[in-house]
N, C-alpha and C positions, 0 to 999 in steps of 0.2 A: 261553890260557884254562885255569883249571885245570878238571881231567878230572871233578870232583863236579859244577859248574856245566855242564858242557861234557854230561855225562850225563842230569841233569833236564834242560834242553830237546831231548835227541836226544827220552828218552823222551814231552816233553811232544807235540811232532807224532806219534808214534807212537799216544799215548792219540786226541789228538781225532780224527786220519783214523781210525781203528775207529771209533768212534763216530757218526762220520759216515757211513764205510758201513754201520754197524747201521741209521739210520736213513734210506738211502735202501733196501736191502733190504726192510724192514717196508714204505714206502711202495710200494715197485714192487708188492710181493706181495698190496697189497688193492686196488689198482687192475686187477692180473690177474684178482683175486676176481672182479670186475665182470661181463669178458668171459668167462666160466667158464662152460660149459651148466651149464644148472639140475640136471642129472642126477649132476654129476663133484664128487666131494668136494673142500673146498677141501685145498691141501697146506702145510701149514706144517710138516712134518719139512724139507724142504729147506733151510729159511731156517736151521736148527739146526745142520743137515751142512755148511750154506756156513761155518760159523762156528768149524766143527772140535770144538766139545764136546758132541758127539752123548752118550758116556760117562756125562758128567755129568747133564746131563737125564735121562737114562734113571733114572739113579738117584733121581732128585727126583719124576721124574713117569710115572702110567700110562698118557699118551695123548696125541697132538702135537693138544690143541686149542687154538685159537685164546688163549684168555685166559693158558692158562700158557705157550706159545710164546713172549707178547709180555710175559708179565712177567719171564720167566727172560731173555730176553735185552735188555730195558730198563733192567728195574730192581732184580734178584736180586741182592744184593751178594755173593751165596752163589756166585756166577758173576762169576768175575775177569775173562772179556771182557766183560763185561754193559756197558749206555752207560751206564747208574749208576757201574759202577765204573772205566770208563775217565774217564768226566767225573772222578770222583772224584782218581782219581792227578794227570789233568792241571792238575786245579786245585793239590791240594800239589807239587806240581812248581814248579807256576808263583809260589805262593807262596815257596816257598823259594827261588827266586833271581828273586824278585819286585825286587829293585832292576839286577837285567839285563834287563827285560822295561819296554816302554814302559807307560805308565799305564794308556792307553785296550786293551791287551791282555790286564793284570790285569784290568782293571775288566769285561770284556767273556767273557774266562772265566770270572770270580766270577758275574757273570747268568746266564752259562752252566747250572753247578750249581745256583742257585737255580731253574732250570727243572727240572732233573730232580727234584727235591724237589718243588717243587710238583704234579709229574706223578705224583708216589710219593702224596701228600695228596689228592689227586684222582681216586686208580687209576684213570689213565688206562686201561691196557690191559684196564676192562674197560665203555668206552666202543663202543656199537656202529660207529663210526668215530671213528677215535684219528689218522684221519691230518695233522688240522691241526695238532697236536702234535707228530708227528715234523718235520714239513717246516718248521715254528718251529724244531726244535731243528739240525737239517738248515744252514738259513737261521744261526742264531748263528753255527754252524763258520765257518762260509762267508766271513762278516764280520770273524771272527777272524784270517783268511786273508788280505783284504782288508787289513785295517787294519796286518799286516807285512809286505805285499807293500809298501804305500806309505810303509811310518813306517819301517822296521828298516835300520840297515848292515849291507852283504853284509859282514860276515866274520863269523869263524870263528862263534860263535855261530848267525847266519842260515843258514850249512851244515849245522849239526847238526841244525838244525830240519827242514830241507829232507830232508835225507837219513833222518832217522826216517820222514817223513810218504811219501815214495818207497818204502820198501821195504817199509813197513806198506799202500801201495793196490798192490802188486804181488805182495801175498800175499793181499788180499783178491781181485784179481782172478782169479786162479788160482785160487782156491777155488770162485768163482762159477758159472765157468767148467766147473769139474769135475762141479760138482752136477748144473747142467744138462745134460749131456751121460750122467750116469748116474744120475738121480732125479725128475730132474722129469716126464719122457715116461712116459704110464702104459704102452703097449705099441708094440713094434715096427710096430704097425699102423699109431698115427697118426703116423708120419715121412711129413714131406710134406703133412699134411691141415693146415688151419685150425688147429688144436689146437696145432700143433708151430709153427707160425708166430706166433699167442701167444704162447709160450712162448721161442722167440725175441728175441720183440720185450722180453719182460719183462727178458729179459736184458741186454740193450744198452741199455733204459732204468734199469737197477739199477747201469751206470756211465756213466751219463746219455751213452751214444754213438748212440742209434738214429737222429737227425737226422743226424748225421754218418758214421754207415754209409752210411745210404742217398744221401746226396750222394757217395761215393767207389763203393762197388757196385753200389748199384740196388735190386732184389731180394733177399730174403731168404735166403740159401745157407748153410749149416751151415761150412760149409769157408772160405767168406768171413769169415765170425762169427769162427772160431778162427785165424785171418791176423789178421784185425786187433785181436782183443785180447789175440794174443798176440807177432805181429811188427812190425805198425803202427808206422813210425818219428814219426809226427806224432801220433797220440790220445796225449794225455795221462796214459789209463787205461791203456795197452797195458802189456803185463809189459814187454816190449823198451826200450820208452821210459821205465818208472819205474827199470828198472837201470841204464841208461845216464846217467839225472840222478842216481842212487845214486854213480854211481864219479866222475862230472864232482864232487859231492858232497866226495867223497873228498881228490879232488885238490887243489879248493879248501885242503881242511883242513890238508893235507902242507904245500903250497906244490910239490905237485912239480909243473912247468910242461914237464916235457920228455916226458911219455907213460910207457908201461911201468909201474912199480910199484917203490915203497921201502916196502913192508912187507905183511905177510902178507893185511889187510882189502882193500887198491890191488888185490892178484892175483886174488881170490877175486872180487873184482867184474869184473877185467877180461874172465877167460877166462869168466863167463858171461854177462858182457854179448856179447862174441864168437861164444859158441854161439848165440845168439839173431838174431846181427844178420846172418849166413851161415847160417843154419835157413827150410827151404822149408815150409811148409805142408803138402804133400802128406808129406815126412817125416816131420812129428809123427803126422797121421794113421796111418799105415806104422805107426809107431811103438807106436802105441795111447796117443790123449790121455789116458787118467785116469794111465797109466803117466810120460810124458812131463811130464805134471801134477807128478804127486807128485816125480818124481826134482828135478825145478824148487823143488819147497815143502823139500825136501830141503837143497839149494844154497844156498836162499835164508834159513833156517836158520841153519845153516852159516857164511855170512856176515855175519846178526849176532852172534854168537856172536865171530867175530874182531873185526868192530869193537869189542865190548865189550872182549877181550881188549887187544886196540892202543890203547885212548882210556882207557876208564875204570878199568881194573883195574889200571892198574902205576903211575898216581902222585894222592896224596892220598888221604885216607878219604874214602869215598865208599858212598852211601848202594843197596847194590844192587836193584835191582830184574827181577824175572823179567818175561818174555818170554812173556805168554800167551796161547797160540795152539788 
């Protein structure tokens, strides 16, 4: 596959999962609204911090309310992770090597974009509930998913894709993860009370695990929370398991079928797939999760950065694209 082609679909799964957790974020966050005492301001800086361009808002806006929250990270084109502008890429992505791409997945991202547009014509986000919207747009990803899980050959093409859209929800879940654990909780008081157990629960429903916690755990435990979305060999969402389908990913792509590693991205994946898959729980803690966090967002970095290096940068012109996190 040449490395230009092979590049638009890494990035194309890369655009729609952001996008997609933009738009289960936003949903979780005004369902939390709901159960909120009447007394506790809603929080919308969190949903900003999960997203990493705290910086940048600040500079656009004097205050995390609601309507510019939800338009700076919907539909701001002025904001490169914004779902406006990830839809955006993914669609010229998808375009341009629109004859490696099955019909009904052109035709299905091109609806895609005409959602967000329409949503722009409509300013949704300044709808007193905007959430049928997201969970529409939510719902298209989803189908998009769908429709090459059952229509696409696994080869190399289908890894690329795979392997964008792994390591783009393995960085959003780490993010998620971190915010909560230093943003959401307004004081050390309500650890433990109702309050903290909302906010919890918002969390495991923002990567749609809280059915699935509580059939493996039970109860609600902060320390469980951070096991399973961050070592969890079976959730889907867990960092552990989106690395691990990252390097299987890899492998695919090499053809190397004997283990170990033939080049620099294979390594980079393997030993932190490693540190995660021999990592206790009670060590991160130890550790200090936001610390353990970043060093991971770090890594994780890092390793796209080679795979760029190893796929798309050393054969044919190719059209580059940054990595905006």
């Amino acid at each position: 596959m040449l490395s230009r082609v092979a590049n638009h679909i890494y990035w194309l799964g890369r655009y729609l999962e952001r996008a997609e957790n933009y738009a289960r974020f936003i949903d979780v966050n005004f369902n939390l609204m709901q159960d909120l005492p009447v007394d506790l301001k809603e929080q919308w800086q969190p949903l900003v911090a999960a997203t990493g361009d705290w910086d940048l808002f600040i500079s656009k806006n004097q205050k995390f309310e609601k309507n510019e929250v939800l338009y700076f990270l919907a539909f701001d084109l002025e904001n490169p992770n914004s779902m406006l502008s990830a839809i955006s890429r993914a669609r010229e992505n998808a375009r341009i090597i629109r004859e490696n791409l099955s019909k009904e997945t052109w035709e299905k991202t091109n609806q895609l974009y005409m959602m967000m547009q329409e949503g722009v014509e409509k300013k949704v986000w300044k709808k007193v509930d905007p959430r049928p919207f997201f969970e529409k747009v939510k719902n298209q990803i989803l189908l998009i998913y769908g429709i090459a899980d059952s229509s696409v050959a696994r080869v190399e093409g289908w890894y690329f894709r795979q392997l964008g859209q792994f390591l783009e929800r393995a960085d959003k879940t780490s993010r998620i993860l971190d915010v909560k654990y230093h943003i959401l909780l307004p004081s050390g008081q309500d650890v433990g009370t109702p309050l903290d157990f909302l906010h919890w629960m918002a969390l495991l429903k923002s990567v749609t695990g809280f059915n699935t916690y509580r059939r493996v755990y039970g109860n609600i435990d902060p320390s469980n929370v951070v096991e399973f979305l961050v070592l969890n060999k079976y959730f889907p969402r867990s960092i552990y398991y989106c690395l691990k389908e990252a390097e299987s990913c890899l492998h695919h792509i090499s053809g190397n079928k004997d283990g170990g590693f033939i080049n620099p991205a294979e390594k980079a994946a393997g030993e932190l797939r490693s540190h995660l898959e021999f990592a206790e729980v009670g060590e991160i803690i130890d550790y200090g999760l936001h610390e353990y966090l970043d060093n991971l967002q770090i890594k994780m970095n890092k390793l796209s950065d080679l795979i760029d290096s190893t796929y798309f940068r050393l054969r044919d012109n190719f059209i580059s694209q940054n990595q905006d996190q």
